[in-house]
C-alpha positions in Angstrom: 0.0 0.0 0.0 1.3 3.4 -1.0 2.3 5.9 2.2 -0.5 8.3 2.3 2.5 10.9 2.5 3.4 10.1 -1.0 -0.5 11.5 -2.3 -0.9 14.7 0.2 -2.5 17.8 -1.4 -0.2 20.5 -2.8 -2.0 23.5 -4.1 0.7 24.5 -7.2 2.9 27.8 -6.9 1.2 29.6 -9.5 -2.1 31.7 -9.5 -5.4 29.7 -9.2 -7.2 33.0 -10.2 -7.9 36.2 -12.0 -10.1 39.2 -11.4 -11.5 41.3 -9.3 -15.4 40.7 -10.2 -18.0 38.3 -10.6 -20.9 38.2 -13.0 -23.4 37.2 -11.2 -26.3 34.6 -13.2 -29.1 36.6 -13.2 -27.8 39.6 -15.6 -27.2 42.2 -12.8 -24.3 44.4 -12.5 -20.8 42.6 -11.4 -19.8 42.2 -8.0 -16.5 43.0 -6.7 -14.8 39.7 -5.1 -14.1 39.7 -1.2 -12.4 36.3 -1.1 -11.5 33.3 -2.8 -11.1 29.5 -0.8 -10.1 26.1 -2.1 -12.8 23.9 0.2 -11.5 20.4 0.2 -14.0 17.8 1.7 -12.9 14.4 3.0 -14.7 10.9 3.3 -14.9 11.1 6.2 -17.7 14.6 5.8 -15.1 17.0 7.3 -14.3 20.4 5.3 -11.0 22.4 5.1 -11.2 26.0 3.9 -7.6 27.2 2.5 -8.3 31.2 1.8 -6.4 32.3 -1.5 -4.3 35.1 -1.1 -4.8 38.2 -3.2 -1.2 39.1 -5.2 -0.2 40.6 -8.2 -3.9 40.9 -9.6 -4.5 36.9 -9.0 -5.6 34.5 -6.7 -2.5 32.7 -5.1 -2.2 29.6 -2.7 -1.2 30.4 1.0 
């Protein structure tokens, strides 16, 4: 059996978004983004929340 070491998440050093707004669905004006999170669920029904960091007019890992 593989060590579960060997397949841990690594969220890449590059951006993993652009932009400032969002259009929202129903054809209303854009909305200015607040925050940005990579929510990572687990078999086991627990959620972790890693907030992206705002750099360099993208969305970067922590």
């Amino acid at each position: 059996m593989a060590d579960p070491a060997d397949d841990v998440l690594v969220l890449p050093p590059i951006p993993l978004a652009s932009g400032s707004v969002l259009e929202p669905e129903d054809d209303g004006p854009p909305v200015r983004i607040s925050a940005v999170e990579v929510v990572v669920s687990t078999e086991d029904g627990a959620q972790l929340r890693i907030p992206l960091v705002r750099r360099h007019g993208a969305w970067w890992a922590p």
